[in-house]
C-alpha positions, 0 to 999 in steps of 0.5 A, spaced: 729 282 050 735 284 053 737 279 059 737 281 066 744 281 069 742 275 074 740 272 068 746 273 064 750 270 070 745 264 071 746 263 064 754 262 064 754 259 071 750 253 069 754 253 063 759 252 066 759 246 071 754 242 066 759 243 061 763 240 067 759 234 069 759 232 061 768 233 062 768 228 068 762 224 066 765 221 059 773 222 063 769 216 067 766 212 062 770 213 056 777 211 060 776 204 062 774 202 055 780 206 051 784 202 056 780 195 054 780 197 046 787 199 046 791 195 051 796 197 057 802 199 052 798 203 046 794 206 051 801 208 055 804 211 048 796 215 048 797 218 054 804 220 052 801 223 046 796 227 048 799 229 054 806 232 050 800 235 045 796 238 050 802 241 053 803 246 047 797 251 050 801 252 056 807 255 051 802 261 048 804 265 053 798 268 056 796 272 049 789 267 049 787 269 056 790 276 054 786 277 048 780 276 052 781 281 057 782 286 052 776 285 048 772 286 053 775 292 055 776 295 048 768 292 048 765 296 053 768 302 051 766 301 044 773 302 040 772 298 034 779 300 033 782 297 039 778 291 038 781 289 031 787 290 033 788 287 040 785 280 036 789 282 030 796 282 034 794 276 038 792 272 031 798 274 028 802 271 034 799 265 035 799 263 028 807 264 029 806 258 035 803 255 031 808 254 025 814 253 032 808 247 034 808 244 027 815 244 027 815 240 032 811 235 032 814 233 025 821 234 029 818 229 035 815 225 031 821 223 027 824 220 034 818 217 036 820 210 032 826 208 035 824 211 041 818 207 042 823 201 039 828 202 045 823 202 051 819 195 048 819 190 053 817 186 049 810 185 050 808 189 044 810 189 037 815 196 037 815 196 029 808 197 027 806 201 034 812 206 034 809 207 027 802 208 028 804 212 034 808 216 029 802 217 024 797 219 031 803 224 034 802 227 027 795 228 026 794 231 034 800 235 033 798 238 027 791 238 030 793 242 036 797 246 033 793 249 028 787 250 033 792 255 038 790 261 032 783 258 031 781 259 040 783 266 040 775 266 037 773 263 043 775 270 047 769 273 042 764 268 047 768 271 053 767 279 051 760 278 050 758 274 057 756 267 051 760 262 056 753 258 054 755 257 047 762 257 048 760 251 053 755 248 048 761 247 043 764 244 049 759 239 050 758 237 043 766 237 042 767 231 047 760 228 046 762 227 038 769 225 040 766 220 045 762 216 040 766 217 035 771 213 038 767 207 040 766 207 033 774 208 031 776 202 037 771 198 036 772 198 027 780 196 030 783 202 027 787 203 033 791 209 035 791 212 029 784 212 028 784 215 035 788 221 033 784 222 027 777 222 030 780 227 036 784 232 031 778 233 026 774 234 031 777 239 035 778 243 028 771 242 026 769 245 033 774 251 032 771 253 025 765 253 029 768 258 034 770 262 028 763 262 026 759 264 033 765 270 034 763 273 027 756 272 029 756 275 036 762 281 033 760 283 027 766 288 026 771 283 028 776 284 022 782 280 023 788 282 018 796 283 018 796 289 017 792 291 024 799 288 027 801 293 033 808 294 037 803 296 042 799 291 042 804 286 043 806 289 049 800 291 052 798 283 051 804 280 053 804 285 060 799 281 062 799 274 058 807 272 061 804 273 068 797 270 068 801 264 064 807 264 071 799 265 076 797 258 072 805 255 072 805 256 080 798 253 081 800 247 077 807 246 081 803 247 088 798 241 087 803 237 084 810 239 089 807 234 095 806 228 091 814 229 087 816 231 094 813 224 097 816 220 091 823 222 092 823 224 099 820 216 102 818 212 096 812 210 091 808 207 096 806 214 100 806 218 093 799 214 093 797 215 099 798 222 099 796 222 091 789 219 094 788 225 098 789 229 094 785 227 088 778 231 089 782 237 091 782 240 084 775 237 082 773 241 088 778 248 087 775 247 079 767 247 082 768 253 084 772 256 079 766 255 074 761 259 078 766 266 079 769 265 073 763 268 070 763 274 074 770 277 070 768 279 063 763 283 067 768 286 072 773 287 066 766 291 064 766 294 070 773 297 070 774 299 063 767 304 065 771 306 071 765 303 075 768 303 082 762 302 086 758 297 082 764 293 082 765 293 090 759 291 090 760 284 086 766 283 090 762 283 096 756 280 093 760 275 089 765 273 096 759 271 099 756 266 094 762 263 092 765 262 099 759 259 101 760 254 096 767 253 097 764 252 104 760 248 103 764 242 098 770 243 103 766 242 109 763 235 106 770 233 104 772 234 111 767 230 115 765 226 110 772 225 105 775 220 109 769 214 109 768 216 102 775 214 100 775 208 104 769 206 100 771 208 093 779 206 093 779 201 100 779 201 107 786 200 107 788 208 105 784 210 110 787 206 116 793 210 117 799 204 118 805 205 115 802 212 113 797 217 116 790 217 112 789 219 106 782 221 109 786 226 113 790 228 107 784 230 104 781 234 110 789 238 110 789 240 104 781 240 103 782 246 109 788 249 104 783 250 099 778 253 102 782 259 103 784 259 096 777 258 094 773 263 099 778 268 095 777 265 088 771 272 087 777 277 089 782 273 084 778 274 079 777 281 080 784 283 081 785 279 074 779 284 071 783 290 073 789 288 070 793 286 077 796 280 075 804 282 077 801 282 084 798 276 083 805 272 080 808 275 086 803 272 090 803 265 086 811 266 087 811 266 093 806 261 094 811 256 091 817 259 094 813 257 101 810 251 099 817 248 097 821 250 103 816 247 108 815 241 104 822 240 104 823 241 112 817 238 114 817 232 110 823 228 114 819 229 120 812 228 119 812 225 113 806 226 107 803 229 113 808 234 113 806 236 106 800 237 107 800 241 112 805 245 108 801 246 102 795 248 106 798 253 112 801 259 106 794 259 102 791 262 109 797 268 109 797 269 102 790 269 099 786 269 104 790 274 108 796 278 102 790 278 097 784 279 100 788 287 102 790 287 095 784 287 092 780 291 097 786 297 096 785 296 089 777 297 088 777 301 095 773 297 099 774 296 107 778 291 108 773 289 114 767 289 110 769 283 105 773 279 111 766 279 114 762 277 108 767 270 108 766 269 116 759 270 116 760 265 110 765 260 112 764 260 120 756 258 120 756 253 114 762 250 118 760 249 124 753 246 123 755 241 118 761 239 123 755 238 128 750 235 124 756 230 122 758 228 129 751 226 131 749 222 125 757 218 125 755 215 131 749 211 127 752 211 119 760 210 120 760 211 113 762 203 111 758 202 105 755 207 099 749 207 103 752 211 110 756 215 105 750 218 101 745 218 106 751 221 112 753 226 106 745 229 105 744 230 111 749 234 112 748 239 105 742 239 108 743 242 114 749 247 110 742 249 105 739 251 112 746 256 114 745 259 106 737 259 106 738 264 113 745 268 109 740 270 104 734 271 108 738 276 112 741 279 106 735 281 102 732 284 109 739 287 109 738 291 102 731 293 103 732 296 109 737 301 105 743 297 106 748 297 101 754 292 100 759 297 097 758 303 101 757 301 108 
């Protein structure tokens, strides 16, 4: 039986933010008994490898993510053709990749002995941890490697809107290589043992990817011979930009912490860096639920469907800014007792530097802007509109650096929030809410309303309800916090319940959201 499209878009939302909780869960668990099992400097050298390891996706050049948003557009039009060349052109390159990420790991691997052998401090025998280090590099880098060509199989799910079994994979992925770690660690295998259970498990799951993609896309045919020119540039014109979009993000979460580092000292790194620690769980909650909406936008665009597709924008808007509404508002009334519980009350009495809690409301407030907008981005990203994107990210990085630079002298880590929060206001709830109402041909007063009435009355009640219950639960305990925190959602649910109300009242009454 056919899945309805609120089905279909429950299905992937809820997907992704179990496939979410499960990530954060075993990071919170799992972290604590590596350290233990392994030690300070072996567990040092395991960060390294696997953050060096790790960094080998960055350098696929969009071709994944490209891939894709072809796939799903050549899908929707029912081109075969396209298809099988598109992933064809897209396999070939990345298994070239994954040849240059092979000769590299064997290259870095070489160092890492008399690397590691000049670094000791003596605590550590470097000899039998550099080559244990060096075995592990080479198992994960090859590991990771190897799997760059086998993910392409992953953008088979995403064409075919199946974020539930590519989340499946996913969960089973870091479930399997949890406990089998415990096993390795406890078994005294060490870090070679480590990289062994976390490479075979990556391959092991991506050969499963190969064999859910050919199940959801029978006709998928990979071959040499379908490699195309065209397709190559076709792929890199939109990968090389999506891949500088998600360069510039990383660059503006972490320019406030390398800026306080070498402008002040390492002290107000932490200060700010405890500020900033909940931004990209909060950024990434919404991101999995508007995440979903961009194959079926894609759809949308390759079918040439303008109206349906003014219609998500709307619709999409409004729900996913009011979630953005809602977690940014519990940060900012709520993020300051929370962090004076969990990391000490110190961070959060503002003496030599400003609270970490008022950081965390600046920059909660930056990304409340970003987050609102994350419904447009995704759209501007379904009709292929990343050049403007990189453009905005550029300038987004431009901006946040310079003011960075300006204001850090004279209002300190305080100066670096407000300098990564101010231009996200300018650029994507301002620059890229025209862009994409101009793309899709929408009134751009139509989904500046849809955030307003969102964001203003989520805001505004949840500030309310939160200034009357301070008084009696200040926040000094776990109790306060969780107790204060409800209270709170509870009265923003009350602000959603009255959204939805007036919007289903709104389309029986023959309102339409996409041509009004």
């Amino acid at each position: 039986m056919p899945v309805s499209r609120k089905g279909i878009f429950a299905r992937n939302i809820s997907s992704n933010l179990a496939g979410y909780l499960v990530n954060a869960a075993v990071m919170f668990l799992l972290t604590p008994f590596v350290l233990q099992e392994l030690g300070d400097g072996p567990y040092g050298i395991w960060s390294v490898l696997i953050a060096t390891t790790g960094s080998y996706g960055i350098f696929d050049l969009g071709i994944r993510s490209a891939a894709g948003l072809y796939l799903t557009r050549y899908s929707a039009q029912d081109d075969a053709e396209g298809v099988n060349r598109s992933f064809s052109t897209a396999f070939v390159l990345l298994s070239g990749l994954a040849v240059i990420g092979l000769l590299a790991t064997l290259g870095l691997a070489s160092q890492l002995p008399e690397f590691l052998g000049s670094r000791s401090s003596g605590e550590i025998d470097p000899g039998a941890v550099g080559r244990d280090a060096q075995a592990a590099f080479l198992v994960i880098g090859a590991s990771v490697s190897l799997c760059l060509p086998l993910a392409l199989f992953q953008a088979v799910t995403y064409a075919k809107e199946r974020m539930d079994l590519s989340n499946g994979l996913g969960i089973l992925e870091r479930l399997l290589i949890a406990g089998l770690s415990v096993w390795s660690l406890q078994a005294d295998y060490g870090l070679f043992g480590l990289s062994c259970v976390v490479g075979g498990v990556q391959l092991v799951i991506a050969a499963a990817r190969v064999v859910v993609a050919r199940r959801l896309m029978p006709g998928l045919r990979v071959s040499p011979g379908r490699f195309s020119s065209g397709a190559v540039r076709e792929l890199l014109s939109y990968g090389v930009y999506n891949s500088l979009v998600n360069a510039a993000d990383r660059v503006v979460l972490a320019a406030g912490a390398v800026i306080a580092l070498v402008a002040i000292d390492e002290y107000a790194v932490t200060y700010y860096e405890n500020g900033a620690k909940l931004i990209p769980i909060y950024t990434q909650l919404v991101l999995a639920v508007t995440w979903t909406i961009t194959p079926y936008a894609t759809k949308l665009d390759a079918q040439g469907d303008r109206a349906q597709l003014r219609r998500l924008l709307v619709e999409g808007t409004r729900g996913s800014t009011f979630l953005a509404a809602v977690i940014g508002g519990g940060l900012i009334f709520v993020g300051e007792p929370f962090l004076g519980v969990w990391l000490g009350p110190k961070y959060i009495e503002g003496g030599e530097f400003v609270s970490s809690g008022w950081i965390l409301a600046l920059l909660a407030i930056g990304s409340l802007a970003r987050s609102a907008s994350s419904c447009g981005r995704q759209v501007l990203f379904a009709t292929r509109r990343v050049r403007r994107l990189a453009a905005m990210s550029a300038v987004d990085v431009v901006c946040t650096l310079g003011l960075s630079v300006a204001l850090v002298g004279p209002a300190g880590i305080e100066g670096l929030a407000w300098a990564t929060m101010a231009p996200a206001w300018v650029i994507y709830f301002g620059w890229q809410t025209v862009s994409v109402c101009r793309c899709v041909g929408l009134p751009v007063v139509q989904l500046v309303r849809a955030q307003l009435t969102s964001i203003l009355p989520t805001l505004a009640v949840m500030f309310a309800f939160d200034f009357f219950v301070r008084r009696w639960l200040p926040g000094d305990n776990w109790g306060e916090v969780l107790v204060r925190s409800a209270v709170m959602f509870a009265a923003a649910m009350l602000v959603g319940y009255s959204i939805v109300r007036a919007r289903i009242a709104d389309l029986r009454g023959g309102g339409a959201a996409t041509e009004r």
